[in-house]
SETI-354766 format. One record per atom (N, C-alpha, C, O): residue in one letter; atom name; x, z, y. Coordinates in Angstrom, 3 decimals. Example, Ala and Ser with C-alpha at 12.3 -4.5 7.8 and 13.67 -1.06 7.14 Angstrom:
2
{site A; N; {13.190; 7.800; -5.690}}
{site A; CA; {12.300; 7.800; -4.500}}
{site A; C; {13.200; 7.800; -3.300}}
{site A; O; {14.236; 8.465; -3.319}}
{site S; N; {12.850; 7.080; -2.250}}
{site S; CA; {13.670; 7.140; -1.060}}
{site S; C; {12.900; 7.870; 0.030}}
{site S; O; {13.409; 8.039; 1.138}}
//
This chain:
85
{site X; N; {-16.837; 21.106; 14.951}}
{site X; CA; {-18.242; 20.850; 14.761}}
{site X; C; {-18.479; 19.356; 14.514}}
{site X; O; {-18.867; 18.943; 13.421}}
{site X; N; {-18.257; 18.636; 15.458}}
{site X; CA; {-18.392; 16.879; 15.139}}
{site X; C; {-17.504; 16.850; 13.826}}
{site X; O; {-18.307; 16.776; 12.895}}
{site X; N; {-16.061; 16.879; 13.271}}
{site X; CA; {-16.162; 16.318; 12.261}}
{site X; C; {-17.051; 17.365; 11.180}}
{site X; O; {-17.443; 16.849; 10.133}}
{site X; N; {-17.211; 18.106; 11.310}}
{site X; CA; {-18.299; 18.501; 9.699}}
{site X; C; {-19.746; 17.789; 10.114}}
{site X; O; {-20.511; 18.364; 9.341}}
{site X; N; {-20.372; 17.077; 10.715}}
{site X; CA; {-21.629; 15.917; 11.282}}
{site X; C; {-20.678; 14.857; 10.051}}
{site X; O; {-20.874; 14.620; 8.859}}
{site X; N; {-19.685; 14.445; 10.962}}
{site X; CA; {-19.022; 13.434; 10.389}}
{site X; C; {-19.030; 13.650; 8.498}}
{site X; O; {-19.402; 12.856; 7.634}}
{site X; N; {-18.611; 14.673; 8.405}}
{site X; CA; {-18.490; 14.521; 6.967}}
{site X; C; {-19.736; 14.774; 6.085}}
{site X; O; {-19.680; 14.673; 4.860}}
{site X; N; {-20.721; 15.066; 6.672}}
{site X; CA; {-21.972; 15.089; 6.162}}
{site X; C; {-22.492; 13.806; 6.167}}
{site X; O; {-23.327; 13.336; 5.394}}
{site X; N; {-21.960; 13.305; 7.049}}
{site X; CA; {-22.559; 11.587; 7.046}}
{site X; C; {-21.955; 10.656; 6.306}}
{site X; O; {-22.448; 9.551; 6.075}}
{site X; N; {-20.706; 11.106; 5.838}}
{site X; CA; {-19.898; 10.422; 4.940}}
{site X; C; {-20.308; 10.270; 3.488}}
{site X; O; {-20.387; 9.287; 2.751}}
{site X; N; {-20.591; 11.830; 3.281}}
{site X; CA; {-21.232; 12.587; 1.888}}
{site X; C; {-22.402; 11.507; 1.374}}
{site X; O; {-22.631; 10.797; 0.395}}
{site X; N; {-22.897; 11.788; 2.459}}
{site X; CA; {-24.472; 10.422; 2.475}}
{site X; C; {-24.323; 8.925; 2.101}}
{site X; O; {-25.038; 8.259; 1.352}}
{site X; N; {-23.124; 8.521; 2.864}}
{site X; CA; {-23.153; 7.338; 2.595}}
{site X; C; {-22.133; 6.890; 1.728}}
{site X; O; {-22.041; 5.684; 1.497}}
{site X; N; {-21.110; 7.952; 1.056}}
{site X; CA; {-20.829; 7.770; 0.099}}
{site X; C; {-21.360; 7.681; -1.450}}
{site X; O; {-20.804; 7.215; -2.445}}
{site X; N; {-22.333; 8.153; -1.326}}
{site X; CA; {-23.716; 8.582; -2.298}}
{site X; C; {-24.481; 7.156; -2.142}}
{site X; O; {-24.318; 6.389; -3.091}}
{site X; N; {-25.178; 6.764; -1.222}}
{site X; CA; {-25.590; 5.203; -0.946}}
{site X; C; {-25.099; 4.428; -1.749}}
{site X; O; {-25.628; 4.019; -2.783}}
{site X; N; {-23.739; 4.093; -1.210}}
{site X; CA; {-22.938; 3.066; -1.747}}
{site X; C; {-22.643; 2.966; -3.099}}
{site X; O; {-22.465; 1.914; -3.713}}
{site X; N; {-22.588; 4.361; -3.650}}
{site X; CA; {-22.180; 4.536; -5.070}}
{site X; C; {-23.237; 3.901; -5.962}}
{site X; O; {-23.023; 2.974; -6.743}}
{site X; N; {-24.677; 4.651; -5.704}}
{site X; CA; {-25.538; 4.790; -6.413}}
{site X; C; {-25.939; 3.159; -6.640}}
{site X; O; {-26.028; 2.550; -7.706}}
{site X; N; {-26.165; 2.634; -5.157}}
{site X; CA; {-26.175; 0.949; -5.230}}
{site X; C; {-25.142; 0.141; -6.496}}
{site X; O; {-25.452; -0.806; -7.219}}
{site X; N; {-24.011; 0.810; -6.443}}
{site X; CA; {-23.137; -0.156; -7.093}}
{site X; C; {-22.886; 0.480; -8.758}}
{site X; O; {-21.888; 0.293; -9.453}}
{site X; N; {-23.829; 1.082; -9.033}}
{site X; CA; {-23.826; 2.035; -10.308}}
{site X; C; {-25.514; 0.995; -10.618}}
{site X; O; {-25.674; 0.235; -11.573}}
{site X; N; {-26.138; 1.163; -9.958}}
{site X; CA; {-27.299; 0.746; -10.543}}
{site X; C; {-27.143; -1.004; -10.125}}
{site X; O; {-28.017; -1.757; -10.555}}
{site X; N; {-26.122; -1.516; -9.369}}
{site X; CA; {-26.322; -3.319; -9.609}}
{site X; C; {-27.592; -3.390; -8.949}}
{site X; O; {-28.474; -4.093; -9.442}}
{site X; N; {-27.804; -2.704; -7.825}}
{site X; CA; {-29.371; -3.108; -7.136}}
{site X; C; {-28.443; -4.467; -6.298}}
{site X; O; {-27.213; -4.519; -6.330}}
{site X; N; {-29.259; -5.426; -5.628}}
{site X; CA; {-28.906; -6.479; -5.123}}
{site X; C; {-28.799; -5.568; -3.757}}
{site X; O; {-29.565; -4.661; -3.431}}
{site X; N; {-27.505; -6.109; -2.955}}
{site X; CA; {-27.129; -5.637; -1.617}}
{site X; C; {-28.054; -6.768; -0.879}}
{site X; O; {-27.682; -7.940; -0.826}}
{site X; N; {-29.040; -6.412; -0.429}}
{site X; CA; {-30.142; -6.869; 0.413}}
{site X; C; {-29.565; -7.471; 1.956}}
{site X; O; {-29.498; -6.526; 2.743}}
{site X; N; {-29.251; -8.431; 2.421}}
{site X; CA; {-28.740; -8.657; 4.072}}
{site X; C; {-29.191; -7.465; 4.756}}
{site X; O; {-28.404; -6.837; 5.463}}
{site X; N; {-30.273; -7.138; 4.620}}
{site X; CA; {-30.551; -5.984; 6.102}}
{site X; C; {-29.823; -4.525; 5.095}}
{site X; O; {-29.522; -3.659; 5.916}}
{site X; N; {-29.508; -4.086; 3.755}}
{site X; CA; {-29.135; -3.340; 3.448}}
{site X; C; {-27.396; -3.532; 3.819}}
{site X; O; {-26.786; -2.796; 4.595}}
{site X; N; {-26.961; -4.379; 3.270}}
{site X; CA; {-25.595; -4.731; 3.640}}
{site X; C; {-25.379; -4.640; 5.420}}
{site X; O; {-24.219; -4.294; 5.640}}
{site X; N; {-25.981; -4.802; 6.415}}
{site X; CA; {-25.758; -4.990; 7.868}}
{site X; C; {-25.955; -3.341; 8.173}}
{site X; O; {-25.247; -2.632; 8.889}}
{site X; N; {-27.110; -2.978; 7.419}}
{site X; CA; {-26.991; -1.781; 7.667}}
{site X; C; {-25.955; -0.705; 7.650}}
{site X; O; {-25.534; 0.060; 8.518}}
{site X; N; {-25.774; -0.825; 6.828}}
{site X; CA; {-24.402; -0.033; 5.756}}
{site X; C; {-22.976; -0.363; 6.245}}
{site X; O; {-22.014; 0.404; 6.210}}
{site X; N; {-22.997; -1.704; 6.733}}
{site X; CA; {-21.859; -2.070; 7.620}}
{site X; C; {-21.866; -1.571; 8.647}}
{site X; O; {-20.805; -1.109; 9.067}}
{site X; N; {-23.017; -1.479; 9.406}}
{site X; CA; {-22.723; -1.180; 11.012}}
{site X; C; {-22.734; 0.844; 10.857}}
{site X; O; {-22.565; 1.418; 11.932}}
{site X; N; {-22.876; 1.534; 9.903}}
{site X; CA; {-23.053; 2.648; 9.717}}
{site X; C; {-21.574; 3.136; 9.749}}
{site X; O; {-21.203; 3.881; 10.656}}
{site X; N; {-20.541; 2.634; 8.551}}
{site X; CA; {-19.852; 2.691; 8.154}}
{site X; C; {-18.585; 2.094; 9.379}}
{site X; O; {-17.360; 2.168; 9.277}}
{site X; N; {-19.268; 1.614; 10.303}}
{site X; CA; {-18.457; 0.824; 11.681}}
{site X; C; {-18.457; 2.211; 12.877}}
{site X; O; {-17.593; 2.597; 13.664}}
{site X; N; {-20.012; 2.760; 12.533}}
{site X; CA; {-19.909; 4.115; 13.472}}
{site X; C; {-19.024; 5.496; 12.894}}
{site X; O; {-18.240; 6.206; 13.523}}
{site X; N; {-19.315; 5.557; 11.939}}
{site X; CA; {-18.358; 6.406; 11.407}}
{site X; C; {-17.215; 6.425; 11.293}}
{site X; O; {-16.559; 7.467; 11.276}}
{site X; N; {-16.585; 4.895; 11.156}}
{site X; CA; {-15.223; 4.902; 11.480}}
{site X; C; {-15.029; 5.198; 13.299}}
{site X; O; {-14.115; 5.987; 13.540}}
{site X; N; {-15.624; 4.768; 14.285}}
{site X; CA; {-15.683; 5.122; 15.384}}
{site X; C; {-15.519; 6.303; 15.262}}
{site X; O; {-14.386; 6.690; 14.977}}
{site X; N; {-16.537; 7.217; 15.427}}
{site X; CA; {-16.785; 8.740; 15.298}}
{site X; C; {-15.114; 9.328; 14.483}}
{site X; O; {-14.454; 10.058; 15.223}}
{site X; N; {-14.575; 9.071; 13.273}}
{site X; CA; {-13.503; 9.778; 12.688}}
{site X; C; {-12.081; 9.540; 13.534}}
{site X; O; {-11.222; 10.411; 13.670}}
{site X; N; {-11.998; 8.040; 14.131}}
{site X; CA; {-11.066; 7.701; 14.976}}
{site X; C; {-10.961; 8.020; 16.319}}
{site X; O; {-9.928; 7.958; 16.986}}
{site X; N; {-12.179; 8.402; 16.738}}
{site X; CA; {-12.559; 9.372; 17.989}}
{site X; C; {-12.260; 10.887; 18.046}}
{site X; O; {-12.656; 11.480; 19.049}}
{site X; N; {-11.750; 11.432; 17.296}}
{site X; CA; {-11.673; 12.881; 16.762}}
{site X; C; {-9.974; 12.816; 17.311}}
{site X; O; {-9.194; 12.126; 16.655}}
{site X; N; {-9.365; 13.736; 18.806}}
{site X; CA; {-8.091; 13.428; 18.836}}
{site X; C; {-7.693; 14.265; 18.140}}
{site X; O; {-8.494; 15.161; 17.875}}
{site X; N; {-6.417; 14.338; 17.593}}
{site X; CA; {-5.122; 15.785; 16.901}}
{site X; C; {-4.961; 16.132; 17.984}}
{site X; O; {-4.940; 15.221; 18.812}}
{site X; N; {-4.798; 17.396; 18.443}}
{site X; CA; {-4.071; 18.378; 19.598}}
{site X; C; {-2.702; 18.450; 18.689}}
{site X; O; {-2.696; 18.605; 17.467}}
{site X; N; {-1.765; 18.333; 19.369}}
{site X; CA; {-0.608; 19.149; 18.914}}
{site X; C; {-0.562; 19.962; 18.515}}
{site X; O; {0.073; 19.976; 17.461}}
{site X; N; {-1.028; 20.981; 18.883}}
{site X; CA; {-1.090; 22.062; 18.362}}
{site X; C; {-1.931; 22.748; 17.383}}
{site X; O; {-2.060; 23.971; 17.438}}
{site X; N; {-2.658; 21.866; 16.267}}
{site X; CA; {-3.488; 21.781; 15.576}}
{site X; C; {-3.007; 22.003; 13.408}}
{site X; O; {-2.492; 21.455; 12.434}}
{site X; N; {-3.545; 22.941; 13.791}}
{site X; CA; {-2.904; 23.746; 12.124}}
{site X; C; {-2.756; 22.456; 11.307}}
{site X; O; {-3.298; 21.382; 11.569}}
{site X; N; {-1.821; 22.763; 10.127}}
{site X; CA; {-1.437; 22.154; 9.144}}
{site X; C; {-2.995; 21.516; 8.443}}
{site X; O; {-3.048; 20.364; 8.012}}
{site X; N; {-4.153; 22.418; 8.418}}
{site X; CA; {-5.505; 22.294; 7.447}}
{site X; C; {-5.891; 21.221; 8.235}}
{site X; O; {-6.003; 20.083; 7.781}}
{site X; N; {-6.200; 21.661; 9.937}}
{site X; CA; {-7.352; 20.859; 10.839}}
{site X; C; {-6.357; 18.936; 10.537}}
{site X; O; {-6.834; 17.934; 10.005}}
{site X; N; {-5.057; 19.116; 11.090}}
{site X; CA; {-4.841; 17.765; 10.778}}
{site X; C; {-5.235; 17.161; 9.338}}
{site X; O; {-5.805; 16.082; 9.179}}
{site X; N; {-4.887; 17.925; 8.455}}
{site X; CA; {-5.207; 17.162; 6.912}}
{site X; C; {-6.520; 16.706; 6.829}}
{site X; O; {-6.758; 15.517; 6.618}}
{site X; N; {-7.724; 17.856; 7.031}}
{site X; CA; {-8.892; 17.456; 7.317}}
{site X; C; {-9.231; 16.253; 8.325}}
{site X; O; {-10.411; 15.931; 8.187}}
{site X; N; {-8.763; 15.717; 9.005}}
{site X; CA; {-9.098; 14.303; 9.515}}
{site X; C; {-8.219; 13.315; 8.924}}
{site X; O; {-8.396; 12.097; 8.959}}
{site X; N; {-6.967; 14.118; 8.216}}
{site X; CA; {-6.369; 12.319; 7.619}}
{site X; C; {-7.358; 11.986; 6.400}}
{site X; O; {-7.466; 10.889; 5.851}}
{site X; N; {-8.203; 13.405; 6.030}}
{site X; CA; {-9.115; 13.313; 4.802}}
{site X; C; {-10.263; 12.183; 4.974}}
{site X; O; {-10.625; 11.269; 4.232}}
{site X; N; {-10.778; 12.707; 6.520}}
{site X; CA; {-11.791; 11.905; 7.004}}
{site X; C; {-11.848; 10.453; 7.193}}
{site X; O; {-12.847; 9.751; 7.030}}
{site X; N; {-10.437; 9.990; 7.630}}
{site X; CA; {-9.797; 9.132; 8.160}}
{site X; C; {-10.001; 7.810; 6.789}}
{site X; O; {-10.359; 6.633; 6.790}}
{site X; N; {-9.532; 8.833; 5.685}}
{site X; CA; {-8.939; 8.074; 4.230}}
{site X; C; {-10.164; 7.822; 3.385}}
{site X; O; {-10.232; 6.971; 2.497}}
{site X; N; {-11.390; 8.876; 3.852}}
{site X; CA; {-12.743; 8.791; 3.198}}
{site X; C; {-13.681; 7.355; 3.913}}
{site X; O; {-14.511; 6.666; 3.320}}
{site X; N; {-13.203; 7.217; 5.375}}
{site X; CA; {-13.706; 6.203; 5.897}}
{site X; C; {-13.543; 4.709; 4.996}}
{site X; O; {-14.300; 3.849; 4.546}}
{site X; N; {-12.041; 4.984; 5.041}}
{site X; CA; {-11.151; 3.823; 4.388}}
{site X; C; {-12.097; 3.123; 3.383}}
{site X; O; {-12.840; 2.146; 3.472}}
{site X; N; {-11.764; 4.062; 2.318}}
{site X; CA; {-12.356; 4.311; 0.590}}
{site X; C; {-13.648; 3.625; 0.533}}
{site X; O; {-13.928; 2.647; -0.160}}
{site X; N; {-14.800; 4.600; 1.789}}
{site X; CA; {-16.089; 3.836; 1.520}}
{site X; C; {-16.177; 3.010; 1.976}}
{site X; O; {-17.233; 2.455; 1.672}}
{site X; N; {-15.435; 2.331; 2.849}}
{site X; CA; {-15.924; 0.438; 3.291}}
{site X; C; {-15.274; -0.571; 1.865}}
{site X; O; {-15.717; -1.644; 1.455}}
{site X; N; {-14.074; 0.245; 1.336}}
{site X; CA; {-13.493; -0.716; -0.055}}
{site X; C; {-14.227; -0.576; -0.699}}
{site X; O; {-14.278; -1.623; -1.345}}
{site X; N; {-15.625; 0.683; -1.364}}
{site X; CA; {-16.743; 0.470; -2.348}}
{site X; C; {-17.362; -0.115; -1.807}}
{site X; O; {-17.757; -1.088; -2.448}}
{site X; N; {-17.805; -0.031; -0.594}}
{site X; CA; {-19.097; -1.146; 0.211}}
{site X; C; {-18.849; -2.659; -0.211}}
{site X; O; {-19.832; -3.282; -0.611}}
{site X; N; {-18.005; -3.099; -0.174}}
{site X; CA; {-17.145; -4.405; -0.325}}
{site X; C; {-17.246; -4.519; -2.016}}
{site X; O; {-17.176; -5.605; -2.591}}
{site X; N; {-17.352; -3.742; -2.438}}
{site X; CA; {-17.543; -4.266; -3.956}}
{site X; C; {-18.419; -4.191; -4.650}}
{site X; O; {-18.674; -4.926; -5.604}}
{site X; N; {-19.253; -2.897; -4.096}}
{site X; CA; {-20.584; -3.154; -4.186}}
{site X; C; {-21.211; -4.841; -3.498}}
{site X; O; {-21.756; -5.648; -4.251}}
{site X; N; {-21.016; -5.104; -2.099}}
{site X; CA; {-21.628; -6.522; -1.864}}
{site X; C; {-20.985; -7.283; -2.792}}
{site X; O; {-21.842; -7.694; -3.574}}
{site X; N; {-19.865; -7.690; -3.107}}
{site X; CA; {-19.417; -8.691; -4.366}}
{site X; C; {-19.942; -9.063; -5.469}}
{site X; O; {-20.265; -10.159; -5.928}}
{site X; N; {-19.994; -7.813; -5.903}}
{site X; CA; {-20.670; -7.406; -7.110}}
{site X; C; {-22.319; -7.730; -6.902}}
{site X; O; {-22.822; -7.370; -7.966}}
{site X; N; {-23.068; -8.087; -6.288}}
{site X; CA; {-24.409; -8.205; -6.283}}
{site X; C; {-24.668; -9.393; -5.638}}
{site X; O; {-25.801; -9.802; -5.386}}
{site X; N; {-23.237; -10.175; -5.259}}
{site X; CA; {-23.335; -11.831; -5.048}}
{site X; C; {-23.680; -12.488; -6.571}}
{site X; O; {-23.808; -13.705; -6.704}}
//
C-alpha cells in the first residue's frame, strides 16, 4: 500500500518537473525549495520501504524501480534549476 502512495507521488512530481523544464518556466526559489524538500520526502518514504527476504522477484524490482525513479527525478530537477539560471 505505501509504495503505490509513493508512486503516485512520484507520477506527480515527475510530471512537475518535466512540464517546468519543457516549458523553460523560471524555477522560482520557493518553487525550487519546494520541489527539493518534496523530492527529499520521497526519497525518505522509498528508502523507508524494508525488502523482507522473503519478498518475490516483482515486489523487490518494484522498489529498485522506485528507488531508481527517485534517483532520475532529482537529476531532471537539477536541470531543470540549471537550465532556468
Amino acid at each position: 500500500m505505501k509504495s503505490r502512495n509513493v508512486m503516485q507521488k512520484q507520477k506527480k512530481m515527475e510530471g512537475d518537473i518535466k512540464q517546468t523544464a519543457e516549458l523553460g518556466q523560471l524555477c522560482t526559489d520557493e518553487w525550487c525549495r519546494s520541489t527539493e524538500n518534496i523530492i527529499d520526502e520521497l526519497h525518505k518514504a522509498v528508502y523507508s520501504i524494508s525488502e523482507p527476504r522473503w519478498a518475490s522477484p516483482a515486489e523487490s524490482h518494484r522498489i529498485a524501480t522506485l528507488r531508481d525513479r527517485v534517483k532520475d527525478m532529482y537529476v531532471h530537477f537539477k536541470i531543470a534549476k540549471i537550465a532556468a539560471s
